[in-house]
N, C-alpha and C positions, 0 to 999 in steps of 0.2 A: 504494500500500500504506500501509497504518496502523503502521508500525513505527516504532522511535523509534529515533534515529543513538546511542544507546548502548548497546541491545541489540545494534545492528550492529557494534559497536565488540570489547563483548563478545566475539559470534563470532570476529570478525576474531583476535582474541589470541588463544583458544581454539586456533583451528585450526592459529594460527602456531606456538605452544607443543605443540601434538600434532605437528606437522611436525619441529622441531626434536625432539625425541625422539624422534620415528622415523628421524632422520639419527644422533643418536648411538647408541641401538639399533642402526642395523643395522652402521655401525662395528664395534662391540662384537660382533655375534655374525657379522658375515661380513669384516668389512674392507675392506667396498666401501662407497660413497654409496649411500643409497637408491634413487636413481631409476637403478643401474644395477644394482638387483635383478631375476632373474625373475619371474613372477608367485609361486611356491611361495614364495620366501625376502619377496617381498614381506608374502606372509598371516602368514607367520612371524615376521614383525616387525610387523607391527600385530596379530594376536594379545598376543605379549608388551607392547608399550606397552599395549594397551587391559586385559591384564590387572594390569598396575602401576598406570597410574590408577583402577582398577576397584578394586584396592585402597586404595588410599590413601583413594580417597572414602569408601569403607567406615569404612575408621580415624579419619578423619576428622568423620562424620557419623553414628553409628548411631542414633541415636534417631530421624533422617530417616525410614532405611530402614528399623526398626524394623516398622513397618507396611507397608513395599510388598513385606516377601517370607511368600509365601504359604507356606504349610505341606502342597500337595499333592506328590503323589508322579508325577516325571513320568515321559513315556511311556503306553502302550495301559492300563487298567486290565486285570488278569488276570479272569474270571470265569469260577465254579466252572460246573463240566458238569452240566447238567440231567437227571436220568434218566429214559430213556426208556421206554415199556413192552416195547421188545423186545429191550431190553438186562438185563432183572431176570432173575435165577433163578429 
């Protein structure tokens, strides 16, 4: 591979620093270690850390994101019923 041993270094913190707040997380909302959550309380603490960091980078960066959120409305588009001829009066 073409990678460079400080991108990999990067990850490495990253993910140690995501780990570590998700052991103090789950502390915090259940009073157990992480790794002796079920799978629900598991989501539920990577949920909230990913919504904490989610914010911060927000707080942190908006002129980044500025441009990467889109302005559509999600979900199906609604579209209007077309009228038929054997539904007219």
């Amino acid at each position: 591979m073409d990678e460079r041993f400080a991108i990999n270094l990067l990850r490495m913190i990253a993910a140690s620093a995501y780990y570590q707040c998700a052991l103090a997380t789950s502390r915090d909302m259940f009073g157990r270690s992480y790794t002796s959550l079920g799978i629900g309380d598991k989501t539920a603490v990577d949920q909230a850390v990913l919504a904490y960091v989610g914010s911060n980078f927000q707080t942190i960066t908006p002129e980044l994101l500025e441009a990467q959120q889109g302005r559509q409305p999600m979900g199906f588009p609604i579209q209007a019923p077309t009228p038929t001829a054997g539904n007219n009066p």
